[in-house]
C-alpha positions in Angstrom: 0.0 0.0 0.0 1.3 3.3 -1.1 0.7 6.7 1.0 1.3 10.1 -0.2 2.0 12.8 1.3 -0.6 14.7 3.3 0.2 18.3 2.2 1.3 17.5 -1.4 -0.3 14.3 -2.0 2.4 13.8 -4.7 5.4 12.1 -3.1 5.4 9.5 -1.2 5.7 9.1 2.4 7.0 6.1 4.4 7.6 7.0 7.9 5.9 10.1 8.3 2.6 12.2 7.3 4.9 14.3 5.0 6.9 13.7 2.3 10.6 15.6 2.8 10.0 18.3 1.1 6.9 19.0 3.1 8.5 18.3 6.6 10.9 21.2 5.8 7.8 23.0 4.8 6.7 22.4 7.9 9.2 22.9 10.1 9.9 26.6 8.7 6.3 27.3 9.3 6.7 25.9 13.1 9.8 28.0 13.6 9.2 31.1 11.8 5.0 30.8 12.2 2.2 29.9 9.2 0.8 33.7 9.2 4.1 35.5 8.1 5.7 32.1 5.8 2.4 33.0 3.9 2.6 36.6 4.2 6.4 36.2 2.5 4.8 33.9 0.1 2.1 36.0 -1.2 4.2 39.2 -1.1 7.2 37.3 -3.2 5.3 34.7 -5.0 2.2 35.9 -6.0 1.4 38.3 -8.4 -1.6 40.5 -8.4 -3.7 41.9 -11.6 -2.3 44.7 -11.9 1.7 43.2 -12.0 0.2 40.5 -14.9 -0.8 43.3 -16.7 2.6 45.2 -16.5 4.2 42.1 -17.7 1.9 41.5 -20.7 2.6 44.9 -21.8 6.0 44.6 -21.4 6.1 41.7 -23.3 3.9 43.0 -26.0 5.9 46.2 -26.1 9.8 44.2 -26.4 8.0 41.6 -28.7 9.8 38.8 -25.9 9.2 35.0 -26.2 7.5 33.5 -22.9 9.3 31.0 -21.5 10.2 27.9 -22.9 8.3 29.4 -26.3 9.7 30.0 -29.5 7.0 29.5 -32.2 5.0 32.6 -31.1 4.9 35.9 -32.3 3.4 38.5 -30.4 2.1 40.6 -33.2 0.7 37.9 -35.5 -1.6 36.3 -32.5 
């Protein structure tokens, strides 16, 4: 029988509730608390409407490939 992780529930986990990854997760949020390992997270990770919308002009604007993308071209949607 196989469990997976309880946070992720993508990797496996043998001897705990958590895979690895997840413990360290964990552990961060139990040293530095859940409230400000989210606030960081949403204030570095997450962008709002209005930062998407800076970054699709600017990539209208400088014609640049997203990521990973080279057949498309900006102006000939």
């Amino acid at each position: 029988m196989v469990f997976y992780c309880s946070l992720c529930e993508k990797e496996t986990a043998v001897f705990s509730r958590f895979c690895e990854s997840c413990t360290k997760l964990k552990r961060i949020g139990n040293v530095y608390g859940f409230d400000k390992c989210l606030k960081i997270l949403e204030i570095c990770c997450i962008r709002n409407d209005e930062q998407i919308d800076r970054k699709i002009e600017y990539i209208k604007k400088n014609n640049k490939k997203v990521y990973g993308d080279d057949s498309k071209d900006y102006d000939n949607k």
